[in-house]
C-alpha positions as CSV (number, residue, x, y, z in Angstrom):
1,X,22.4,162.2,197.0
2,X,20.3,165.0,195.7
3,X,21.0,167.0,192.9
4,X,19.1,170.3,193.5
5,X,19.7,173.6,192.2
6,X,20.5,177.1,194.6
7,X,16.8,178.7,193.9
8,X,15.1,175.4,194.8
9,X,17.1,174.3,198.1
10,X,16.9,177.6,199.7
11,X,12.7,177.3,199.1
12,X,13.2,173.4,200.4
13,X,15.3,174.1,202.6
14,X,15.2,177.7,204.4
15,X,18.5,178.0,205.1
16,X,19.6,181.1,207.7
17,X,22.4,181.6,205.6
18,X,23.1,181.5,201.9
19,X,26.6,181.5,200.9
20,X,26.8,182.6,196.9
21,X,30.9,182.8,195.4
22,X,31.7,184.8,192.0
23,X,27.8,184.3,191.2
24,X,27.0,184.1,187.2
25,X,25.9,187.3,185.5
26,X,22.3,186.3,185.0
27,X,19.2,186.7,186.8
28,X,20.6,184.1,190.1
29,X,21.4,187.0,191.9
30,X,17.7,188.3,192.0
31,X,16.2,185.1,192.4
32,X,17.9,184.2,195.5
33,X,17.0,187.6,196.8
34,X,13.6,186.6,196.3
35,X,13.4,183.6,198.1
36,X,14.5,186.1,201.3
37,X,16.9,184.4,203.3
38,X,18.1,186.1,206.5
39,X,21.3,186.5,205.3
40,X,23.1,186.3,202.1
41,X,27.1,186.5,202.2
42,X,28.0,187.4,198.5
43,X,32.0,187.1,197.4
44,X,33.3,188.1,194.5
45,X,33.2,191.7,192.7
46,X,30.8,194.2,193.2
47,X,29.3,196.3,190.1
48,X,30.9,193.9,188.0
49,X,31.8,190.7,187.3
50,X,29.8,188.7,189.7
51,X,26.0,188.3,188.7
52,X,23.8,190.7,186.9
53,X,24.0,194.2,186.3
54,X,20.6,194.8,186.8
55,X,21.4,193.5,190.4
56,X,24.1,196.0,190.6
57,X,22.6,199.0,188.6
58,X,19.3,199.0,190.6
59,X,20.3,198.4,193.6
60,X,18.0,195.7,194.0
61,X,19.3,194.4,197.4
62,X,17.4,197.7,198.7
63,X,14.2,196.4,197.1
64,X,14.5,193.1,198.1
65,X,14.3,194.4,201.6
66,X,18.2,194.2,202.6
67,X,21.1,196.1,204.4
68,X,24.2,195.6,202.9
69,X,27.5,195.4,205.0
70,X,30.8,195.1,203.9
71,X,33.2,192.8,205.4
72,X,36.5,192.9,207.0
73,X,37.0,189.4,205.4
74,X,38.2,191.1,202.3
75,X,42.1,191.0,203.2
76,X,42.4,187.4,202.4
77,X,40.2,187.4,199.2
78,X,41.9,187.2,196.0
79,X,40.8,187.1,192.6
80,X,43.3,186.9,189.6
81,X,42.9,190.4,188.6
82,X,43.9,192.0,192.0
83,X,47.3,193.7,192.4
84,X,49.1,193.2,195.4
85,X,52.5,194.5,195.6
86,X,54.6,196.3,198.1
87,X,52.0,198.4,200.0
88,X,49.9,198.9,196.9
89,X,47.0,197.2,196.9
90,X,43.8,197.5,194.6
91,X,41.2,194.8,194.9
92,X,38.3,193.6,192.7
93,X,37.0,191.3,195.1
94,X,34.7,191.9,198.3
95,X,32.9,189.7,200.8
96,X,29.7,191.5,201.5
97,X,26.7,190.5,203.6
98,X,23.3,191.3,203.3
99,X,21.2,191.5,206.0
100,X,17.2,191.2,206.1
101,X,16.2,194.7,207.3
102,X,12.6,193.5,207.8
C-alpha cells in the first residue's frame, strides 16, 4: 500500500482526471491546478466553503489555463445546509468541471 498525498500522486501519476470532494480551504485548490491535469471535477460549494478564497476571489482556474463547466450532476448533490422542500430548492453544492483550455 502507498500512502501518498493528492499534490504528489497527480505529479507520479498523471492522472486524466482528478476527482477533488468538499476540498479544504487552504492553498490544495491551487496546487492541484498547478500540476495541470486535463480535467479536474470539483464538488462541493463554489465561492465558499470548499477550498481557498483566493481560488475563488481570483478566479484562478482562468489563470491556471482552465474552462469551467457546470454540471447537470448537481440534482443529486446534497450538502447539509441545502433546503429542499416542496418545489423550493436552494443549493450550496455544485459539481463543476474544469477543463484544460490549452
Amino acid at each position: 500500500m502507498e500512502i501518498i498525498d493528492a499534490v504528489s500522486a497527480i505529479r507520479k501519476y498523471k492522472p486524466k482526471m482528478v476527482i477533488a470532494s468538499w476540498l479544504p480551504g487552504d492553498r490544495l485548490d491551487i496546487e492541484i491546478f498547478d500540476e495541470k491535469p486535463p480535467i479536474i471535477c470539483l464538488i462541493g460549494e463554489v465561492d465558499g466553503a470548499t477550498g481557498s478564497s483566493m481560488f475563488w476571489d481570483t478566479k484562478y482556474w482562468e489563470k491556471a489555463g482552465y474552462k469551467r463547466v457546470f454540471s447537470k450532476c448537481d440534482e443529486w448533490n446534497l450538502c447539509r445546509t441545502d433546503y429542499i422542500s416542496g418545489g423550493e430548492v436552494w443549493r450550496h453544492s455544485f459539481t463543476i468541471f474544469f477543463l484544460r483550455s490549452h
